[in-house]
C-alpha positions in Angstrom: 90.5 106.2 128.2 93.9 108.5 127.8 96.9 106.9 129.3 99.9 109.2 130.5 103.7 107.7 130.0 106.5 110.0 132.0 109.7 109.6 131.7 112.5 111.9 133.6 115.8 113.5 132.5 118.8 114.5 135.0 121.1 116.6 133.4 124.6 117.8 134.6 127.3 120.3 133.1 127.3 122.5 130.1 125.5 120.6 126.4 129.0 119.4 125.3 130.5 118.4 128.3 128.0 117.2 130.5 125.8 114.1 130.6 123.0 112.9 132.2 120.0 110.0 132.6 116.9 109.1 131.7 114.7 106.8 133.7 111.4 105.7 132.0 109.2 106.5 135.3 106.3 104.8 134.4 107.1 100.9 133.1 110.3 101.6 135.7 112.6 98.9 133.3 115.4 101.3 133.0 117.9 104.3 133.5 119.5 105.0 130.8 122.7 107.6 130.3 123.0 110.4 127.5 125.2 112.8 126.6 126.1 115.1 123.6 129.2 113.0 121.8 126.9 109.9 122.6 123.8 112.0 120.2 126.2 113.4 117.7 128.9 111.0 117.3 129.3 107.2 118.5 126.7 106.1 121.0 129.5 104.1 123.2 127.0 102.8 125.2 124.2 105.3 125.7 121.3 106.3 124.3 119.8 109.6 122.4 116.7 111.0 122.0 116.9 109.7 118.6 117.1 106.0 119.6 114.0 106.5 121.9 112.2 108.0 119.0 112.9 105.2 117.3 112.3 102.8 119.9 108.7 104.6 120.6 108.3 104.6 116.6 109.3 101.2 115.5 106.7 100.0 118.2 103.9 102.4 117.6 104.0 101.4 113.6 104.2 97.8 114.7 100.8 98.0 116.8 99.3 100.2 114.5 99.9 97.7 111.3 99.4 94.5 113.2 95.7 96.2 114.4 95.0 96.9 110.8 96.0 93.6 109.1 93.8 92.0 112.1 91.0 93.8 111.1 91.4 93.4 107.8 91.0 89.4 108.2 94.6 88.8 107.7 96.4 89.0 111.3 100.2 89.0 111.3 102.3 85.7 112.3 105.1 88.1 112.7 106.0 91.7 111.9 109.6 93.3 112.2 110.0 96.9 112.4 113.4 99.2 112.6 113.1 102.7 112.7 116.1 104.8 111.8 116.3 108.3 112.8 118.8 110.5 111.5 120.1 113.7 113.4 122.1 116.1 111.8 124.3 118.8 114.7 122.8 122.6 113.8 119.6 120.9 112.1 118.3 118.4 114.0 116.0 115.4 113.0 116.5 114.9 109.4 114.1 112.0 108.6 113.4 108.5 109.6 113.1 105.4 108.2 110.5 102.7 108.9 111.4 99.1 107.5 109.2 96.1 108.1 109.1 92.6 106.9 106.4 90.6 107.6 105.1 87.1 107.5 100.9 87.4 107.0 99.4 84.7 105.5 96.5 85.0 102.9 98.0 88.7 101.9 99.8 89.6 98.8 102.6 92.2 98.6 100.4 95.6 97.2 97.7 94.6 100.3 100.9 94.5 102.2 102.5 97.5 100.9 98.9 99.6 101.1 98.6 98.3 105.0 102.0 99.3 105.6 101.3 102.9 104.3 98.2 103.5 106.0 100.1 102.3 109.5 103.0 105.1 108.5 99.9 107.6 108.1 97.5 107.0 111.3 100.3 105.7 114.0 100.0 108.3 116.4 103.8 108.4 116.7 104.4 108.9 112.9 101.6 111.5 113.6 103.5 113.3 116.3 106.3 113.5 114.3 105.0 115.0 111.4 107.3 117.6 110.9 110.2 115.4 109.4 110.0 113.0 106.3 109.1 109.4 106.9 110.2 107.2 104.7 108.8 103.3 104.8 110.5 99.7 103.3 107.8 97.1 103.6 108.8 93.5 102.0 106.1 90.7 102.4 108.0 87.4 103.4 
């Protein structure tokens, strides 16, 4: 069954002056402020649509690995994911960077490292964002 997630942006002014919010509609846990110096220079507080890609990526790639070291026999005690996604002004998203350290019993670090990759390949967020390089860090704890 598809699921639908909606999320809504209100924005005021011109791109460099102006700001807005974004309220994730469909969990309801939060309105959240953007602006332009808060995407290109220090966040001071508010978000970007960087920071939600990395939010949605770091949590997509955490399912997505936890699923297949499950089904592999060897389900995570614990996984850790950052995502780091880098915008550039005038050029946009510039890659991203997955990290994860994880504590999975019974697994070695190449099993590790070849679960992690195939996670990075069939996420459907790594999918959707196929267009800029993903780099991954796995470490086996």
């Amino acid at each position: 069954m598809a699921t639908t997630r909606t999320a809504t942006t209100q924005w005021k002014g011109a791109l460099l002056d102006g700001s807005g919010t974004v309220s994730l509609d469909t969990s309801g846990v939060g309105t959240f402020e953007v602006s332009w110096p808060s995407r290109a220079e220090a966040a001071n507080g508010k978000t970007s649509p960087e920071e939600l890609i990395a939010a949605a990526h770091s949590s997509c790639f955490s399912m997505a690995l936890s699923h297949g070291l499950a089904g592999a026999g060897t389900p995570p005690q614990s996984l850790e994911t950052r995502a780091e996604v880098t915008f550039k002004p005038g050029e946009g998203i510039t890659g991203i960077v997955l990290s994860v350290k994880g504590n999975v019993p019974g697994l070695d670090a190449a099993a590790f490292q070849e679960a992690a990759q195939n996670a990075k390949a069939n996420c459907p967020v790594s999918k959707a964002l196929a267009g800029t390089t993903i780099t991954l860090n796995a470490e086996l704890l």
